[in-house]
Structures are given as structure tokens and as C-alpha cells.
Backbone as ProteinMPNN parsed JSONL, in Angstrom:
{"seq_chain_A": "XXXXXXXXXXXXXXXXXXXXXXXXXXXXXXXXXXXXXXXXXXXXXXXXXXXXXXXXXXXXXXXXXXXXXXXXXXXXXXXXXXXXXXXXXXXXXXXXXXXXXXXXXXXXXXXXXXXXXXXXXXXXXXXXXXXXXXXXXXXXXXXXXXXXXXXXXXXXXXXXXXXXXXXXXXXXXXXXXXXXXXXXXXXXXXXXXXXXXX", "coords_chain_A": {"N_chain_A": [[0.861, -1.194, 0.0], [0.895, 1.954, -1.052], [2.359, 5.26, 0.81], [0.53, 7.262, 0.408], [-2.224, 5.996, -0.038], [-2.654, 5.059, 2.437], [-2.312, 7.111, 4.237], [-4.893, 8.678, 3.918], [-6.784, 6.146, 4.437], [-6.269, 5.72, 7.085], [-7.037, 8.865, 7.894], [-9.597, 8.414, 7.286], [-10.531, 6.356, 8.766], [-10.396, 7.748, 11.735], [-12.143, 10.161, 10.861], [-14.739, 8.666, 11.052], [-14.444, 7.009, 12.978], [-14.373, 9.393, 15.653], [-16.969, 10.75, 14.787], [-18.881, 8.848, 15.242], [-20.199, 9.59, 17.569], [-21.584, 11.716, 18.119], [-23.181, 10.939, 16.136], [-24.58, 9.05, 17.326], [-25.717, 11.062, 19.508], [-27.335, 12.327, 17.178], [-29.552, 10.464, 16.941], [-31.304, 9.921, 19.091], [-33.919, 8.663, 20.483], [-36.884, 9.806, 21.232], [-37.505, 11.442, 24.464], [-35.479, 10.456, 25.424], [-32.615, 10.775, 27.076], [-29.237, 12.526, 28.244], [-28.432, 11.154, 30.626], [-30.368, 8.504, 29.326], [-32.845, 8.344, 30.477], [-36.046, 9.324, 31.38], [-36.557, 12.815, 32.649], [-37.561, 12.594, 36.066], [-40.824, 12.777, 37.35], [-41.995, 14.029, 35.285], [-44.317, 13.525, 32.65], [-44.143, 12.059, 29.645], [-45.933, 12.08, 28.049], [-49.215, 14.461, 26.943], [-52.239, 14.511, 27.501], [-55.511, 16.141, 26.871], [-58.7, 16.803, 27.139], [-61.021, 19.134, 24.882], [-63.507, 21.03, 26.206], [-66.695, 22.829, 25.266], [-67.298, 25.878, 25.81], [-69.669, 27.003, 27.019], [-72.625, 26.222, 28.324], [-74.49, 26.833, 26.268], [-73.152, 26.648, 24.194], [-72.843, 24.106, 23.731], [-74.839, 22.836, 23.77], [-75.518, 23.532, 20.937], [-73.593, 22.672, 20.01], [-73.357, 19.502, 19.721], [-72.208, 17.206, 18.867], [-69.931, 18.096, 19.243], [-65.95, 17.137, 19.683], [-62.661, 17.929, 20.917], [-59.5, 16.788, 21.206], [-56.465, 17.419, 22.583], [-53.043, 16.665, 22.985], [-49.928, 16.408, 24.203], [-46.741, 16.249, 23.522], [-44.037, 15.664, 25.512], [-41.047, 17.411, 24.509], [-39.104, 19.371, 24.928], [-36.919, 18.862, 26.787], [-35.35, 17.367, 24.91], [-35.976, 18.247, 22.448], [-35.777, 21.051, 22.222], [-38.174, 22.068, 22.206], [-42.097, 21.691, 22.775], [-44.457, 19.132, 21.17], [-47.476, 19.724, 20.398], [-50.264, 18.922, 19.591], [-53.304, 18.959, 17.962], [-56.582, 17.666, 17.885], [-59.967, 17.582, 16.574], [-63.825, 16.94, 15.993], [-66.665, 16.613, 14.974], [-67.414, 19.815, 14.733], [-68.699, 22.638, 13.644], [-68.983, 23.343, 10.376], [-66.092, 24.103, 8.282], [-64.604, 26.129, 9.582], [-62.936, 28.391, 11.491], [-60.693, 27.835, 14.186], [-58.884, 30.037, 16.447], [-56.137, 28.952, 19.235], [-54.694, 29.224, 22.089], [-52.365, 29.109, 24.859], [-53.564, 29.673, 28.373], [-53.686, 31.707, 31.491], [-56.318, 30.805, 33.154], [-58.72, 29.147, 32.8], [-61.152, 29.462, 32.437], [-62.921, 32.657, 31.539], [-61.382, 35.845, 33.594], [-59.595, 35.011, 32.128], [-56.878, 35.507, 32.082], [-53.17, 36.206, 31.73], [-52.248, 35.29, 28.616], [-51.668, 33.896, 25.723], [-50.561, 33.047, 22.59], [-51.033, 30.627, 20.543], [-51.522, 29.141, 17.445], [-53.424, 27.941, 14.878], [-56.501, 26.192, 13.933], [-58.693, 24.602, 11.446], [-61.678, 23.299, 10.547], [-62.7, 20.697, 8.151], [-65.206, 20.576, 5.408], [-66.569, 18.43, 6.605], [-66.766, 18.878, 9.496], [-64.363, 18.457, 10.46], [-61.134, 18.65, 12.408], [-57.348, 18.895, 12.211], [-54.518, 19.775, 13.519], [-50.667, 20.619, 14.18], [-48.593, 22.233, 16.416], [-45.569, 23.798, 17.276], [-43.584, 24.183, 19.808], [-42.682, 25.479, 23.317], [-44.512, 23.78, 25.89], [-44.856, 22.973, 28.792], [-43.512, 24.272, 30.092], [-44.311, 26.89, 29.687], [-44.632, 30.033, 30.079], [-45.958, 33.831, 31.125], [-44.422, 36.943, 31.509], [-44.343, 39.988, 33.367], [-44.718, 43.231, 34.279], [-45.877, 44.117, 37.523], [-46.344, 46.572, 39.539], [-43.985, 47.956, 39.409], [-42.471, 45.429, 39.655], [-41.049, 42.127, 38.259], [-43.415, 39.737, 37.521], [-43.905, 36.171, 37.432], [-46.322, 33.874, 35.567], [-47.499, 31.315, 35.173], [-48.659, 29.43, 32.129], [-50.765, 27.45, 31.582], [-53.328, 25.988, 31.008], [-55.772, 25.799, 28.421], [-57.223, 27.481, 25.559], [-59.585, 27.648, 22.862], [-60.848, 29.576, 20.319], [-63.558, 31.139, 18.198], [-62.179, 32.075, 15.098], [-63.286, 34.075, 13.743], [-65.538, 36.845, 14.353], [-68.044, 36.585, 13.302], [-68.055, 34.069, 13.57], [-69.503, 32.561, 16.005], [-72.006, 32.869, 15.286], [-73.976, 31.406, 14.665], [-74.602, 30.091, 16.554], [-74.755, 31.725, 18.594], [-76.11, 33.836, 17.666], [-76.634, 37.216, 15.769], [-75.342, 39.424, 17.194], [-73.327, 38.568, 19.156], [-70.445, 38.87, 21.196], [-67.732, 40.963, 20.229], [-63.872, 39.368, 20.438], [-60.802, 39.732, 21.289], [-59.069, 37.622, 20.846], [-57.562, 36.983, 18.485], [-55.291, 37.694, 15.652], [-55.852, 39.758, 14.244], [-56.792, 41.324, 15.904], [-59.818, 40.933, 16.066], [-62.387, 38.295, 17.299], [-64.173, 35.488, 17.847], [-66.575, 34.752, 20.509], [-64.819, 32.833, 23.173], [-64.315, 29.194, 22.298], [-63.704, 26.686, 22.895], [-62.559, 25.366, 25.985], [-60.24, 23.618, 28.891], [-61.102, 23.303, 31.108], [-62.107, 21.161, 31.935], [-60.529, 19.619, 32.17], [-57.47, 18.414, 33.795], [-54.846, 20.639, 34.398], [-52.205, 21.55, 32.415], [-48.732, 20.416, 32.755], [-46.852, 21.757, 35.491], [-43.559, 23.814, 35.305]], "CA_chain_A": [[0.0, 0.0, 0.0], [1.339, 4.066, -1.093], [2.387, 5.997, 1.782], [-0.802, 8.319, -0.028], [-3.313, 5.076, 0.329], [-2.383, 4.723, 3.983], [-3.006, 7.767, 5.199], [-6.448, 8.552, 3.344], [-7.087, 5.346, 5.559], [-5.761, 6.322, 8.269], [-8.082, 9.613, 7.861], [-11.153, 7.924, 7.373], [-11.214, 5.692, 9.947], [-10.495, 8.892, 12.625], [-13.572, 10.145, 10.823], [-15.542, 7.304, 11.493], [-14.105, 6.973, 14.969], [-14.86, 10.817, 15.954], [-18.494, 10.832, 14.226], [-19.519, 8.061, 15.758], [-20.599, 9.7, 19.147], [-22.404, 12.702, 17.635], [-24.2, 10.201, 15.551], [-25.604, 8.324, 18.078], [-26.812, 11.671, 20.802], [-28.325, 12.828, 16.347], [-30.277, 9.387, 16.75], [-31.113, 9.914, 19.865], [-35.261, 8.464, 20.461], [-37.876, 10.866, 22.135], [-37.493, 10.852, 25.887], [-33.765, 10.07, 25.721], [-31.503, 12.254, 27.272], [-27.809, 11.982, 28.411], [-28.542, 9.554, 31.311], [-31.273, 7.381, 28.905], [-34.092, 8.473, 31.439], [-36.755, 10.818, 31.383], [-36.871, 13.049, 33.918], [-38.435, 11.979, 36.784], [-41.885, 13.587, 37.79], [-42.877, 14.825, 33.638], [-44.568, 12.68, 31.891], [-43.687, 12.152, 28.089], [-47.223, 12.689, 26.806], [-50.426, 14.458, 28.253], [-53.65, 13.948, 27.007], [-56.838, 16.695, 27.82], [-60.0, 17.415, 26.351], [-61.532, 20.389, 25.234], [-65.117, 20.988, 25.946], [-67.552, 24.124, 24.916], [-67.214, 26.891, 27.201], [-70.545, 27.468, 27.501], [-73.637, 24.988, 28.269], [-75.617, 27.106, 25.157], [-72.293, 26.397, 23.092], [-72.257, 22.764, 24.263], [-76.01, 22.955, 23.089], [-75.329, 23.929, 19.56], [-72.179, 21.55, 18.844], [-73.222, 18.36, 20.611], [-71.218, 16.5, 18.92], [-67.787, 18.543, 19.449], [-64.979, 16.763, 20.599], [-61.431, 18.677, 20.9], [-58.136, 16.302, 21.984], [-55.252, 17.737, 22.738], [-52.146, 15.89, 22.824], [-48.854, 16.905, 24.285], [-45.061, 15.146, 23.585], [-43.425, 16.573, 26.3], [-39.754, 16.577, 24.275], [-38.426, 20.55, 24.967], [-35.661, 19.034, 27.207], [-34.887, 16.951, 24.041], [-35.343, 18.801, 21.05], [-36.218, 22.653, 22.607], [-39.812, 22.345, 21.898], [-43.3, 20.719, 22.42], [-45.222, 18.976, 19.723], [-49.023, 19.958, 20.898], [-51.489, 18.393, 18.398], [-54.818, 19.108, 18.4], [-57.983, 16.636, 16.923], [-61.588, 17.782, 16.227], [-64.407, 16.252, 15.169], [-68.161, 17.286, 15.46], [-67.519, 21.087, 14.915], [-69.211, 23.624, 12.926], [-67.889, 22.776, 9.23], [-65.187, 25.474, 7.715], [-64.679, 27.169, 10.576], [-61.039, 28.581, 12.231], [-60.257, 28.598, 15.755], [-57.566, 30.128, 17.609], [-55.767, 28.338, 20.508], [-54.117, 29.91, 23.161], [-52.027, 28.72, 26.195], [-53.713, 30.938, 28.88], [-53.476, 31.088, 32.739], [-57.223, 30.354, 33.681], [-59.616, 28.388, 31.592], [-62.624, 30.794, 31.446], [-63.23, 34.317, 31.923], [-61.215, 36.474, 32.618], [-58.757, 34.462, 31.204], [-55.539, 35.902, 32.865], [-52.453, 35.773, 30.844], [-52.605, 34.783, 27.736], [-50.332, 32.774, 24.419], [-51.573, 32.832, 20.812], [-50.172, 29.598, 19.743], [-51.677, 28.786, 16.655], [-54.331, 28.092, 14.574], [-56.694, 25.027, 13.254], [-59.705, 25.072, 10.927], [-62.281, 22.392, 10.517], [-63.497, 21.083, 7.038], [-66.523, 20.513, 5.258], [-67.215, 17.047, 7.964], [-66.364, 19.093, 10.735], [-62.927, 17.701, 11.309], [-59.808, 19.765, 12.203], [-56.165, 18.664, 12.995], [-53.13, 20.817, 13.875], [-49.544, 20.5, 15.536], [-47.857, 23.637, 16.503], [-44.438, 23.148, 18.132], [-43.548, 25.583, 20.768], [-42.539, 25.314, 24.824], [-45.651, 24.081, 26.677], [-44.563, 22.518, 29.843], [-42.915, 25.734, 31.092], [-45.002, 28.242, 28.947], [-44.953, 31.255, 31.076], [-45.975, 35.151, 30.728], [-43.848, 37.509, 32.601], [-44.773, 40.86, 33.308], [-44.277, 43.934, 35.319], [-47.236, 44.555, 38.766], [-46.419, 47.163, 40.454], [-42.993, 47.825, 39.265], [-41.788, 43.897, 39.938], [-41.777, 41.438, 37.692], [-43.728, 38.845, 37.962], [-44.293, 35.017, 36.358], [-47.61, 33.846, 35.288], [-47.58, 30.027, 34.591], [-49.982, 29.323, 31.654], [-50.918, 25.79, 31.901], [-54.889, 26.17, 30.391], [-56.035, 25.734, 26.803], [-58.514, 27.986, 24.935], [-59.876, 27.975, 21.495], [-61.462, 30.895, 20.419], [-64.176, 31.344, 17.079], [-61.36, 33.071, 14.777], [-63.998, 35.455, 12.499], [-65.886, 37.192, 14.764], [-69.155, 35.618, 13.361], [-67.969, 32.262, 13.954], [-70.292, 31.616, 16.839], [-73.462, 33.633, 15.114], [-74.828, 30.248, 13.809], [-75.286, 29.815, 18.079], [-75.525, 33.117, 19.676], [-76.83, 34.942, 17.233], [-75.355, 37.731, 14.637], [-74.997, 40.349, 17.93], [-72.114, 38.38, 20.233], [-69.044, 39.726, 21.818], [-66.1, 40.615, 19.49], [-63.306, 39.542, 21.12], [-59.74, 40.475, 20.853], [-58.269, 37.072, 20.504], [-57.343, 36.588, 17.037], [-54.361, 37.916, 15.047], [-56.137, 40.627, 13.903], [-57.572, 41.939, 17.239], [-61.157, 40.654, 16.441], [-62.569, 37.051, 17.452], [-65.924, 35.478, 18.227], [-66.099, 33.999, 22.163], [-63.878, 31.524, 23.317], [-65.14, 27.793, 21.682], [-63.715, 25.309, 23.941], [-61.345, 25.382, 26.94], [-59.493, 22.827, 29.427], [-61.84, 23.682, 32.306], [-62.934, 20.041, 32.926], [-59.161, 18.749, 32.362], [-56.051, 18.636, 34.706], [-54.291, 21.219, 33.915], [-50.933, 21.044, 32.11], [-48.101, 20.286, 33.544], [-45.954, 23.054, 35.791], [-41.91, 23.32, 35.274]], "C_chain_A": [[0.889, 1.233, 0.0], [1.236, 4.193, 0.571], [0.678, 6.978, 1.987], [-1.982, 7.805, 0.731], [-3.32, 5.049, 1.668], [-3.061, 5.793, 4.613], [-4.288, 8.35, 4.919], [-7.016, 7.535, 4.308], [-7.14, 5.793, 6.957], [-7.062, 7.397, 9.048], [-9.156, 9.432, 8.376], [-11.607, 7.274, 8.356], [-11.122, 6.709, 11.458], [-11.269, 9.2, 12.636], [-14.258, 9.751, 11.156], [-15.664, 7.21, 12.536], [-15.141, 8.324, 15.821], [-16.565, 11.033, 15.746], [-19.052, 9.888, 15.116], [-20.597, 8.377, 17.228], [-21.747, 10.447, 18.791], [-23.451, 12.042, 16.517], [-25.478, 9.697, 16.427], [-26.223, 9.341, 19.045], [-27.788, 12.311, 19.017], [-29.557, 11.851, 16.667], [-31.033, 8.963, 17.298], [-33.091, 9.305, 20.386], [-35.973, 9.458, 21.284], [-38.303, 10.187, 23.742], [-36.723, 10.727, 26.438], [-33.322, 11.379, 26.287], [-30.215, 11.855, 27.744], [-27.937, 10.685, 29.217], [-29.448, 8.569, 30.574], [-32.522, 7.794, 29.502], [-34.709, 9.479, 31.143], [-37.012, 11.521, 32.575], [-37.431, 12.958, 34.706], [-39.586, 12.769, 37.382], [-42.414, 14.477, 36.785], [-43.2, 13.714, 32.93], [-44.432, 13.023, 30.375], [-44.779, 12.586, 27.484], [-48.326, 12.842, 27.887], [-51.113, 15.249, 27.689], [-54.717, 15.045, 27.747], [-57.79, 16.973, 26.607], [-60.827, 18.289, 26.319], [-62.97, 20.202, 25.382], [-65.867, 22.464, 26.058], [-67.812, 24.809, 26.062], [-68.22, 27.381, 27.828], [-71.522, 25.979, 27.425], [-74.302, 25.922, 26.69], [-74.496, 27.006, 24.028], [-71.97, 24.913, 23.163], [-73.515, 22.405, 23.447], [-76.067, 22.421, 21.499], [-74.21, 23.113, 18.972], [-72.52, 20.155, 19.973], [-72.477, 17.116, 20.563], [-69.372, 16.708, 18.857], [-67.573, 18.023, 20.463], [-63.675, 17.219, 20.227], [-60.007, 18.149, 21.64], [-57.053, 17.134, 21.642], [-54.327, 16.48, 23.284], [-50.672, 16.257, 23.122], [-47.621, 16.105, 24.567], [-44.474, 16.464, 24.203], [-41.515, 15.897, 26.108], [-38.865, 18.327, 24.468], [-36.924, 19.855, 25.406], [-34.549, 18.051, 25.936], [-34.519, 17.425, 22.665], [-35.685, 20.505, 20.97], [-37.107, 22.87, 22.37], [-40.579, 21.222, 22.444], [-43.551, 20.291, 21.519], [-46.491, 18.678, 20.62], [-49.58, 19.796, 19.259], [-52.82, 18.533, 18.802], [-55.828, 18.364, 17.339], [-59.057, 16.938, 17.194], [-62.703, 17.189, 15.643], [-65.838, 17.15, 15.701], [-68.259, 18.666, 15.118], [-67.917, 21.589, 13.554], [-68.368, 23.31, 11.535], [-66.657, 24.382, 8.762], [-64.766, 26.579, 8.876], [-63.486, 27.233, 11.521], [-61.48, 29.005, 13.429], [-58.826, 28.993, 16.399], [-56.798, 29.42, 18.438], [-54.57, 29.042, 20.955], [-53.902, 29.263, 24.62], [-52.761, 29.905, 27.327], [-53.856, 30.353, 30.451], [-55.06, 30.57, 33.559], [-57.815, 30.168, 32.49], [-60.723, 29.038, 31.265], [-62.356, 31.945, 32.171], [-62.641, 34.514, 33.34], [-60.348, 35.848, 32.079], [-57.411, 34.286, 31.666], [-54.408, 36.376, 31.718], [-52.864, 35.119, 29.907], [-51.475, 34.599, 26.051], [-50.684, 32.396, 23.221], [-50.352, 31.99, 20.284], [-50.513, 28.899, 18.029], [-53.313, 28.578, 16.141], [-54.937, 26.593, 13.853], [-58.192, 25.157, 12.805], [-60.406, 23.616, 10.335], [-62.953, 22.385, 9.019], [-64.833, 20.863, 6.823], [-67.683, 19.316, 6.542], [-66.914, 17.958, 8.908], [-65.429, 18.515, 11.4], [-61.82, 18.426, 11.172], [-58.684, 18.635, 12.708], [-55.088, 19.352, 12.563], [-52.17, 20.515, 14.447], [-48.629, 21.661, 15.152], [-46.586, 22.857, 17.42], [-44.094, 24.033, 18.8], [-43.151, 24.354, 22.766], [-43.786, 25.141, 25.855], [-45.733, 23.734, 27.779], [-43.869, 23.778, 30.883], [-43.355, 26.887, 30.166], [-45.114, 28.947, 30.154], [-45.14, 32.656, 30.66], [-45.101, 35.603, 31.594], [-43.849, 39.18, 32.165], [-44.882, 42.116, 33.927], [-46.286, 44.728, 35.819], [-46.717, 45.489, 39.48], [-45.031, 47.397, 40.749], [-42.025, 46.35, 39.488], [-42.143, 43.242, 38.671], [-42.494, 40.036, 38.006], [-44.164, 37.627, 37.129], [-45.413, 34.312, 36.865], [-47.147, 32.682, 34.528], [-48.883, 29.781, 33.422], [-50.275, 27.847, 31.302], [-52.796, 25.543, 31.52], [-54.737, 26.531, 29.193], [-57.21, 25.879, 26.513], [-58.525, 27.854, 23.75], [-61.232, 28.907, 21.368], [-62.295, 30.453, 18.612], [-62.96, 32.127, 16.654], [-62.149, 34.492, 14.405], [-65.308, 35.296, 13.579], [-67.675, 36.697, 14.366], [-69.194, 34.523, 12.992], [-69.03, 31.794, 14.589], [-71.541, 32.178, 16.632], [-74.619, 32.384, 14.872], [-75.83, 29.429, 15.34], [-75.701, 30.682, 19.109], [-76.06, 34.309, 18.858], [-75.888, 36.194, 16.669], [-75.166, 39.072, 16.11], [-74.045, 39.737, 19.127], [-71.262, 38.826, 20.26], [-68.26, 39.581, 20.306], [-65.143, 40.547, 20.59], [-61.737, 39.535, 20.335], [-58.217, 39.123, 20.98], [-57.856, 36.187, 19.384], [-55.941, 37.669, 16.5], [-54.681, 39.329, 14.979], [-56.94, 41.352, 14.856], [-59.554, 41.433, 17.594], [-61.268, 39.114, 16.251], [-63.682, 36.742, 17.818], [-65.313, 35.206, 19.634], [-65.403, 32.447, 22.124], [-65.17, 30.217, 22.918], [-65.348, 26.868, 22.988], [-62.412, 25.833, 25.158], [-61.218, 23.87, 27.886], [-60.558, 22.714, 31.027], [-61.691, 22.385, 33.435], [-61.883, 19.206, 32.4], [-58.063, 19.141, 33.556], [-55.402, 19.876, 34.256], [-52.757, 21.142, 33.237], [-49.54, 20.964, 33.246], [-46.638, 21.427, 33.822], [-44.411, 22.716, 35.658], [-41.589, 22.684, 36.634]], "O_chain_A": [[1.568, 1.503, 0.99], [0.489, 3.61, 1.357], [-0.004, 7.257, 2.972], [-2.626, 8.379, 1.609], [-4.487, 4.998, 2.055], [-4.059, 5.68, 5.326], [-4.904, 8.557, 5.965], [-7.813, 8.027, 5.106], [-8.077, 6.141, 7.675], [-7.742, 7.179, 10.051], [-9.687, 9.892, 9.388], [-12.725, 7.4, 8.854], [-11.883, 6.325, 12.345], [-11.916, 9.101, 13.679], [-14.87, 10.505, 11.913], [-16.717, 7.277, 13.171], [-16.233, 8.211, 16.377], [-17.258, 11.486, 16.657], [-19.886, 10.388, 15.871], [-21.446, 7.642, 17.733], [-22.861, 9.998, 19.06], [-24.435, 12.669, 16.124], [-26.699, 9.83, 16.334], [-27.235, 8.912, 19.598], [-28.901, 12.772, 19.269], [-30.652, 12.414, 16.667], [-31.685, 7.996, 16.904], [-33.468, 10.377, 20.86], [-35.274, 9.914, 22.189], [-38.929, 9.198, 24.124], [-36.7, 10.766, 27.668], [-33.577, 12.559, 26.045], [-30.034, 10.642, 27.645], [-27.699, 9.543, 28.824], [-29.42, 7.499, 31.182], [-33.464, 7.47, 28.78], [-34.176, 10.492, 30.692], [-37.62, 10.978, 33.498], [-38.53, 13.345, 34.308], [-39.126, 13.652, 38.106], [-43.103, 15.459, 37.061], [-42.31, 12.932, 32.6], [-44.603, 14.168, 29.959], [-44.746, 13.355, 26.523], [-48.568, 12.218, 28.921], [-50.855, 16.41, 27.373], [-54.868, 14.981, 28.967], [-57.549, 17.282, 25.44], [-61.496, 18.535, 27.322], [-63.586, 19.331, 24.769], [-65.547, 23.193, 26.996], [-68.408, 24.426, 27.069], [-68.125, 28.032, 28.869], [-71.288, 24.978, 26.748], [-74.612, 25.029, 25.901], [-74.881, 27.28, 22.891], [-70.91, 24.5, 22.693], [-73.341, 21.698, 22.454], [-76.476, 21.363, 21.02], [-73.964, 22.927, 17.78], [-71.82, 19.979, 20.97], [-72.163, 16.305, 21.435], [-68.33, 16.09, 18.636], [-68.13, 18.027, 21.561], [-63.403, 16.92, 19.064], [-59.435, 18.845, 22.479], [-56.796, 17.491, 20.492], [-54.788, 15.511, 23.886], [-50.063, 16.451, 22.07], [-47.445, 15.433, 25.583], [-44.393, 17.631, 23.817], [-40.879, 15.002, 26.664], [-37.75, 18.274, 23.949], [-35.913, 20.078, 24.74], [-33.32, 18.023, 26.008], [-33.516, 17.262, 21.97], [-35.822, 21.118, 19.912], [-37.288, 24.075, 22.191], [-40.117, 20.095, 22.617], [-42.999, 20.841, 20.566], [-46.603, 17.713, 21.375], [-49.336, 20.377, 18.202], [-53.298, 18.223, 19.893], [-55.775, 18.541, 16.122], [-59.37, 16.549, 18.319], [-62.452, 16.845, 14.487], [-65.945, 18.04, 16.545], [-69.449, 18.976, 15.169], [-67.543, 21.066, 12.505], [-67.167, 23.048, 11.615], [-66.797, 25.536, 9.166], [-64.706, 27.799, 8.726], [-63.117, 26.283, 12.212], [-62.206, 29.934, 13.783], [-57.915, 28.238, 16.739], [-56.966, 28.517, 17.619], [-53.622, 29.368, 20.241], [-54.806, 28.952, 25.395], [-52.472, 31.077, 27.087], [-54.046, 29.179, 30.767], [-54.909, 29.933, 34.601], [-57.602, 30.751, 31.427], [-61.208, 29.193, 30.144], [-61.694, 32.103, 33.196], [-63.018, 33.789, 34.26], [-60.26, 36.384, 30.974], [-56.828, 33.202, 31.682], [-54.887, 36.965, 30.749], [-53.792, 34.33, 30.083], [-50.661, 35.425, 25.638], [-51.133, 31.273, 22.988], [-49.256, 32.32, 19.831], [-49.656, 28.177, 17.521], [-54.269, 28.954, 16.819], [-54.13, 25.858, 13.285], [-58.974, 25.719, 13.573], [-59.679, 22.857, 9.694], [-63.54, 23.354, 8.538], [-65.646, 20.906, 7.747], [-68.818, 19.374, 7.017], [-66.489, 17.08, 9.659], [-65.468, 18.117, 12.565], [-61.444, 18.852, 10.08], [-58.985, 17.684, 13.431], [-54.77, 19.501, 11.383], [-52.455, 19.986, 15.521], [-48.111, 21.966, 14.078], [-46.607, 21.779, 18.015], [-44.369, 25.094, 18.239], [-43.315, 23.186, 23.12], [-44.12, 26.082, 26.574], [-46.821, 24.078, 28.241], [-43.847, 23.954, 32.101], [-42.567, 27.815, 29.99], [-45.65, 28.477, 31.157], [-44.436, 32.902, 29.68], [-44.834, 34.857, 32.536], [-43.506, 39.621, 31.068], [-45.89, 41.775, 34.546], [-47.209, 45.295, 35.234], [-46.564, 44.96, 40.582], [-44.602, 47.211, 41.888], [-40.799, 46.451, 39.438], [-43.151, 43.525, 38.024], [-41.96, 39.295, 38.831], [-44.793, 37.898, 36.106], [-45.641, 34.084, 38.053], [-46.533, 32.805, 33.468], [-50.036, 29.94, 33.823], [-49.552, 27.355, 30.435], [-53.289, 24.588, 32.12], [-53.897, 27.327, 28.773], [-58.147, 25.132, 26.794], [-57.402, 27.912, 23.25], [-62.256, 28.941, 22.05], [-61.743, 29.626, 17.886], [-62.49, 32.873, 17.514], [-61.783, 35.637, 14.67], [-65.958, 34.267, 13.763], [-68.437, 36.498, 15.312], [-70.031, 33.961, 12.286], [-69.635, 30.823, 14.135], [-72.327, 32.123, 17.578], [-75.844, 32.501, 14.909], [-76.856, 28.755, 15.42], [-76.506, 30.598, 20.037], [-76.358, 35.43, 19.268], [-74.694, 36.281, 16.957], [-74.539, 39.964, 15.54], [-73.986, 40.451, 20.129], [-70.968, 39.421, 19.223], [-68.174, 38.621, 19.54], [-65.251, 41.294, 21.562], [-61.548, 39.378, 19.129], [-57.013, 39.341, 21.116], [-57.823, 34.957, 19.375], [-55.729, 38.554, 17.328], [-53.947, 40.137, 15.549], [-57.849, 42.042, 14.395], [-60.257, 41.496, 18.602], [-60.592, 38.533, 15.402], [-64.403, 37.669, 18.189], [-64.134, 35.321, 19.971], [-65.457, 31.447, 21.409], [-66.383, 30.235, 23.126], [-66.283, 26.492, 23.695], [-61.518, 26.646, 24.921], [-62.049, 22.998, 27.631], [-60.401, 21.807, 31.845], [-61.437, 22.286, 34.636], [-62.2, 18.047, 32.133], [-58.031, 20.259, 34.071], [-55.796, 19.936, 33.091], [-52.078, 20.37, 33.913], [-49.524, 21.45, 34.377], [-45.784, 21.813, 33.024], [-43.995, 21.574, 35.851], [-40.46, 22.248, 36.86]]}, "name": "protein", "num_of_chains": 1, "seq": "XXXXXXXXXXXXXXXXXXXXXXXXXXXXXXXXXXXXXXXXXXXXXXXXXXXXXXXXXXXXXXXXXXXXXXXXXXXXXXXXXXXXXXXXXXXXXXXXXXXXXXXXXXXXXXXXXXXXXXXXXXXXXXXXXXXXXXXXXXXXXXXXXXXXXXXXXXXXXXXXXXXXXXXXXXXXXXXXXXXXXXXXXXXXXXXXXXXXXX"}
């Protein structure tokens, strides 16, 4: 074998050698982390269901159902993956969702995470990726600042006569949508656990 051939060898297998480590934390499965374990006291995935914020909006969609779905992988890949599944709801129709610190009125804090729109069957699904296990607002009271855990999940009518088809063409505009106007919140977390705190 060339002096040339040799060390090209030589090379490659250093390569090989060296890569090898950074291969295996790229490869790394959801959940993994340096020790193998998931941290102890977060669960990997967590499951709530939305339900209509009002009994006369519970009325009018009787068959909405709203799962949420959360892979709790931030300390793995710097994010959530929150999925959201619909069925039963109003056909064509966009809602908001928002991490927020209380589940109904007034609301508290509040996290415009994304958006999901149901088709002609009344079926939506969405996954936004974002920090939802330690979602927090932080904010200044009284010259301090202060942190505001938001651990509650709203969906809001996006187009302000979203929810006319149930309360009629004179309901609230409200001001959580992109564009400052929104119908009333759809569904929220009320009658789930709440998510889980850092």
C-alpha cells in the first residue's frame, strides 16, 4: 500500500471513529436524554380534552370533541409537539388556541399559539411546536416582575361571526385573534387537569 493510500485510511477511519458519538446523541429516540431516562416527575405525553365553554355552546355543537395531545420533548429537542384533533364542529370554521393562565373568563395571561380550521365534515387537525410545559408570561405589577404560569387551553371562534350560527349575529367581538377581532372563546381545558408546571 502508497504511503498516499495509507493515510487517506488512516483519515477515514479517525472520521468514522470521531463521528460516531455525535451520531448516536443525532439518533437519539424521544425521551432520551444523556442519562437514557426521562426526567423523573414529567410525563412524556399528556392527554386533555376540550369541551364548549358554555352549556348554550355545548347545546349547539353536541357533537364537538377537541383532543389535545402533548409530547413533552423541549428538554430533548427545545420544543413541544401539541397536536390538536376535532371532530363534530361547525364545518369550515377557524379557531384560535391559546395557552392561557385560567380556563374561562377572565382568562388571565394569555399565548396565541396557533391556529386550526375544521373542514366541510367538521374535522380539524393541527400540531404547533412551541414550549408548553414551562409556557410562562412575565410581566411587570407594580414595578416587579412577575411570572404567570400558563398551563390552560382555549380555542377561540377566529372570524368574529364564527359563533353567530349559536348566539346569534350580535355576540361579543373579542380580541383574541391575530387581527384583534374574534368570536367567544369555543372550547377550553376547564374540565381537564391542567398542564403540567416546570
Amino acid at each position: 500500500m502508497s504511503k498516499h493510500r495509507f493515510l487517506v485510511a488512516v483519515a477515514v477511519a479517525i472520521g468514522v471513529a470521531a463521528g460516531i458519538p455525535g451520531s448516536h446523541r443525532a439518533a437519539a429516540q424521544p425521551g432520551e436524554h444523556d442519562s437514557g431516562k426521562v426526567p423523573p416527575g414529567k410525563p412524556e405525553v399528556v392527554e386533555l380534552n376540550l369541551t364548549p365553554s358554555s352549556a348554550q355552546l355545548a347545546a349547539c355543537m353536541p357533537d364537538a370533541r377537541v383532543d389535545v395531545t402533548v409530547r413533552l420533548t423541549t428538554d430533548l429537542r427545545g420544543f413541544d409537539v401539541f397536536h390538536v384533533q376535532g371532530t363534530g364542529l361547525p364545518p369550515n370554521t377557524t379557531f384560535t388556541v391559546f395557552l392561557i393562565e385560567q380556563a374561562g373568563p377572565p382568562f388571565g395571561a394569555a399565548e396565541y399559539i396557533g391556529d386550526f380550521t375544521s373542514d366541510d365534515q367538521g374535522m380539524a387537525d393541527n400540531t404547533f411546536r412551541l414550549i408548553v410545559a414551562e409556557a410562562f408570561a412575565s410581566t411587570l405589577v407594580d414595578g416587579h416582575r412577575v411570572r404567570v404560569d400558563l398551563n390552560q387551553v382555549g380555542a377561540w371562534f377566529a372570524d368574529p361571526t364564527g359563533d353567530d350560527f349559536c348566539l346569534g349575529p350580535d355576540s361579543p367581538v373579542t380580541p383574541f385573534d391575530g387581527d384583534n377581532e374574534a368570536g367567544v372563546q369555543a372550547f377550553n381545558s376547564a374540565n381537564a387537569d391542567p398542564l403540567p408546571a416546570p
